[in-house]
Every structure is written in structure tokens, then in C-alpha cells.
N, C-alpha and C positions, 0 to 999 in steps of 0.2 A: 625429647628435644634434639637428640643426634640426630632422629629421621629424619627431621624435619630440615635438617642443617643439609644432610644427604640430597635430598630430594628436591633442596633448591638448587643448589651446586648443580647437580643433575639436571636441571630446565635449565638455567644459565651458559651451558655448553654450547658451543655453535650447532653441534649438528641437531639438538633438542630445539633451540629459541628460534631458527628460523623455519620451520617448517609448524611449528607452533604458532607463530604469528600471523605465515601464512595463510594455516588452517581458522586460525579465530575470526583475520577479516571478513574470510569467504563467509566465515559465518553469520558474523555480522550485517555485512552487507544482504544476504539473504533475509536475515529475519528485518532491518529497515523496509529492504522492497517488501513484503507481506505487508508489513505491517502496514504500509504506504498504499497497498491493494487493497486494502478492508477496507480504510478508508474512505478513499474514493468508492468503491460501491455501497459502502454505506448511505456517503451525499447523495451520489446517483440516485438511490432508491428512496431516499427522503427527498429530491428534485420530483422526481415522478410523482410522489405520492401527494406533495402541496399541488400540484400541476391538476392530478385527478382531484383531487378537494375544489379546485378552484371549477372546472370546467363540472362538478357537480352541483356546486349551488349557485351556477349560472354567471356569472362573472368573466365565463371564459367558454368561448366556442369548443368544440373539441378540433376543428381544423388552427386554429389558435395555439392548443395544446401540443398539436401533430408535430407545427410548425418550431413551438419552441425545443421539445425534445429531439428533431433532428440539426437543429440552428450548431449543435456541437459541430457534428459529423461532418456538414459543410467545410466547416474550417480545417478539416482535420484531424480534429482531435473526436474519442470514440463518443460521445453524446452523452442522453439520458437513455437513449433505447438501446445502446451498445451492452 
């Protein structure tokens, strides 16, 4: 129990709490962006894949398909083919 009293005291310090706070955000905010990356290429490649489903049993041209997987990129944002 004393360690533990130690070893909070000790993170509580200025020169411990801010450099630790610091260091967690950067962490955090790193592991949201990934995690926010999967994501989206997950949808991406589940976009593409209904896309090729669709222009394989005919429902949809493959210039059709070309069209909607670049329709992102237009706008600026990186697509289905990015």
C-alpha cells in the first residue's frame, strides 16, 4: 500500500503529469487515426466489392462501375480506387 501511495505522489508531480499527459494524447490521437484508417479501407473495399458484384450479374456496365469508383476522386476526396 505505501508503494502505491509513492508512486502516485510521484505521477502527480509537475515534472511527471505533464509530460505524461503529453505523451498519452499523442497516443491516443494516433491509435483514433488508425483506427479511423481501417475503417475507411474496410468501406472502400466493401464499396468496390458490391460495385464488382453488381457489374457481374449484370446490373451494371463496368464503365458504370469505372464511373462510380472514381466519382470520389473528382470531388477530392481519395475514392473507391484510391
Amino acid at each position: 500500500m505505501l508503494i502505491l501511495a509513492e508512486v502516485s505522489e510521484r505521477l502527480l508531480e509537475k515534472d511527471v503529469l505533464v509530460p505524461l499527459v503529453i505523451g498519452g494524447s499523442i497516443v491516443l490521437v494516433v491509435l483514433f487515426k488508425t483506427i479511423a484508417g481501417v475503417i475507411r479501407s474496410v468501406s472502400r473495399e466493401r464499396t468496390r466489392r458490391e460495385i464488382a458484384a453488381f457489374i457481374a450479374e449484370g446490373s451494371m456496365t463496368p464503365e458504370q462501375g469505372e464511373r462510380l469508383m472514381k466519382a470520389g476522386r473528382e470531388a477530392g476526396q481519395p475514392g473507391c480506387g484510391a
